[in-house]
Every structure is written in C-alpha cells, then in structure tokens.
C-alpha positions in Angstrom: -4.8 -16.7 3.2 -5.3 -13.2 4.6 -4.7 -12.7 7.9 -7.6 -10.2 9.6 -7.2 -10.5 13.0 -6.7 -13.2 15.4 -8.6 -16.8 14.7 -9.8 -15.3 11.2 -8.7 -15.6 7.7 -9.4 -15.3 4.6 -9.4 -18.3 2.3 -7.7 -18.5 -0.9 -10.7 -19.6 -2.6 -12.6 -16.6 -1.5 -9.9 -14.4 -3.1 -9.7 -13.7 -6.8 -6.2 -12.5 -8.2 -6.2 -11.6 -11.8 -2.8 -10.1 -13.7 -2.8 -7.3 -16.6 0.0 -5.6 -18.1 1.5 -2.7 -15.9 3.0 0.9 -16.6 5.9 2.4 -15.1 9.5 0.6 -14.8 10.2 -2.4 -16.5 12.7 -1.9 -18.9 11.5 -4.4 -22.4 9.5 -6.5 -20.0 7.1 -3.7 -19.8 4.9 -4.3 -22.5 4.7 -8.2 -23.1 4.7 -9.6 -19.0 1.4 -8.8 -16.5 3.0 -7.7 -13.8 0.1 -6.1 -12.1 -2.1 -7.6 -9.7 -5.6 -7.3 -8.9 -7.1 -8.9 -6.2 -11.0 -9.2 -5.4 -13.2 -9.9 -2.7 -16.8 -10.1 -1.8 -17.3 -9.7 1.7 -21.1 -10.2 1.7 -20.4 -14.0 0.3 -17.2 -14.4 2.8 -18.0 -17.7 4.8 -15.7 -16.7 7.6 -17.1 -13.3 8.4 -19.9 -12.6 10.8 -23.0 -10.4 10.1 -22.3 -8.1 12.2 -18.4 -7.7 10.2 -20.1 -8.1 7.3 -22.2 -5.0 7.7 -19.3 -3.4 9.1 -17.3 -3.9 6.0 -19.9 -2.5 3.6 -20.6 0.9 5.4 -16.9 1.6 6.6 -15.8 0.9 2.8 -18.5 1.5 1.2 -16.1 3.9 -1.4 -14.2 1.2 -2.5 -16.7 -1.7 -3.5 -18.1 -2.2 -6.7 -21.9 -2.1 -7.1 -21.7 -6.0 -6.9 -20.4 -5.6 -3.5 -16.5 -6.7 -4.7 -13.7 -5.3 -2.9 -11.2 -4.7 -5.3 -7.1 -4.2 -4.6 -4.7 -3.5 -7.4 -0.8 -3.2 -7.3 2.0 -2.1 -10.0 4.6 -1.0 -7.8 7.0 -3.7 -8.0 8.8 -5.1 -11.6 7.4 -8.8 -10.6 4.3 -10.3 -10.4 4.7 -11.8 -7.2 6.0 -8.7 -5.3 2.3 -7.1 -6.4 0.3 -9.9 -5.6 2.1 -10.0 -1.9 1.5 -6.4 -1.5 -1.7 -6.2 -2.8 -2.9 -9.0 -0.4 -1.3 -7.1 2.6 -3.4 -4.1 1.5 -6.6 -5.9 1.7 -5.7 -7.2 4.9 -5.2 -3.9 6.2 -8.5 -2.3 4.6 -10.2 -4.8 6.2 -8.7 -4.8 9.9 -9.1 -1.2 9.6 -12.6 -1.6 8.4 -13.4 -4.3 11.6 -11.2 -2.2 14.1 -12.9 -1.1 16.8 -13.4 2.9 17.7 -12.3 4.2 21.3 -15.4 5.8 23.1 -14.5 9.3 23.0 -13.8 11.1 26.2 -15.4 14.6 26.6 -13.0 16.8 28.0 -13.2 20.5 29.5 -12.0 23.2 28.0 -8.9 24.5 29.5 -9.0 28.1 31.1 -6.5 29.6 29.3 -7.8 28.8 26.5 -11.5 30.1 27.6 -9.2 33.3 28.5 -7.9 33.9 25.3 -10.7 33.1 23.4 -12.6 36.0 25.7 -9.6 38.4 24.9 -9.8 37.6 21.3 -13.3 38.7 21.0 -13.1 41.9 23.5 -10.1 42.8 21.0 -12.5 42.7 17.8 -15.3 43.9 19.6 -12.9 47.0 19.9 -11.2 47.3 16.5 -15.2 47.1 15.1 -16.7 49.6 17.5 -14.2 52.4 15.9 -15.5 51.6 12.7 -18.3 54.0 13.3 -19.1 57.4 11.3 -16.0 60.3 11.8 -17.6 62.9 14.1 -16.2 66.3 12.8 -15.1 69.0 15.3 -16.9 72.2 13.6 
C-alpha cells in the first residue's frame, strides 16, 4: 500500500510493479538479474480516489502519464530489487501528495518604498546616460 495522505491508500492491487534488467553498478549481476523496478498506476480507474483528486491528478501530472492515463515510476538506483521497488513506491507517493496538496491563497503584498526609490533612481540614471547620446554639437 501507498500511503497518500491521511485515511487514503493505495491498494496493492491497483499498483503494477514490473522488473527489467538495469544499467549502472552491479558487478557480474548486472547483466543476468532485473534489478529495476517499474511501477504503474492508473489514477482515473483508482477506487479510492475522489473525482475531484482524480481530476487533480491528471492536470497537475499531466507530463508524466501515458496516453492511457498510466502513471508510470521507474528506479535503478539500488543493486537489489527490492531497494528499487521500495523507492520507486515512495516516489509515487510523493508525486501524488504533491499532486493532491493543496496551494496557499497568495497574499498580495505592497511594494516596499525603498524599493519604489531605487527603481525611480534607476530609471532617472538611464534616462540620463541616454539623453547624452544625442548628436555632438561643434563649437565653430
């Protein structure tokens, strides 16, 4: 099970884990054990999400699904096949809570005076520096 939040997981049964062979460190085991992990899900067919999560899900990680709608989470890091599945499990748990989080309102804010100040300064100086770009007058 995959923890989300509080009160909801994710089933085993709605979680696919398949293994391949992996690249990287491994020494002879390298090339004849699957050591990496790939996990799917399918948040439109999840029994334990909402609509309104569903629909969350889809536009907030809408990058990473398939066209099928199949969230997919691979992991080779580790030499054993159970340190990938265990971290590529907490890494669909945390795109989903991050996907589900809720965003702070945003607070408008003023713009500080100084800062106003500076900005005014800034542009008096380039108005200056540009005004003596003008044609040389000559002195004949």
């Amino acid at each position: 099970m995959v923890a989300i939040r509080e009160g909801v997981e994710i089933p085993d049964d709605e979680i696919t884990v398949a293994t391949a062979r992996s690249g990287g460190p491994g020494g002879q085991n390298v090339n004849k054990v699957e050591t990496k992990v790939m996990v799917r899900f399918r948040p439109a067919d999840s029994r334990v999400l909402d609509e309104a999560d569903k629909a969350r899900i889809a536009e907030r990680l809408a990058p990473r699904l398939t066209r099928g709608g199949v969230l997919q989470v691979s992991s080779q890091r580790h030499r054993s096949q159970a340190a990938n599945k265990q971290a590529a499990l907490e890494r669909l748990g945390e795109l989903l809570r991050d996907a589900l989080a809720e965003e702070a309102e945003r607070v408008p804010t003023r713009v500080p005076r100084g800062q106003k100040k500076r900005r005014l300064q800034g542009k008096r100086r380039r108005s200056e520096i540009k005004s003596g770009r003008g044609p040389v007058q000559s002195w004949d």
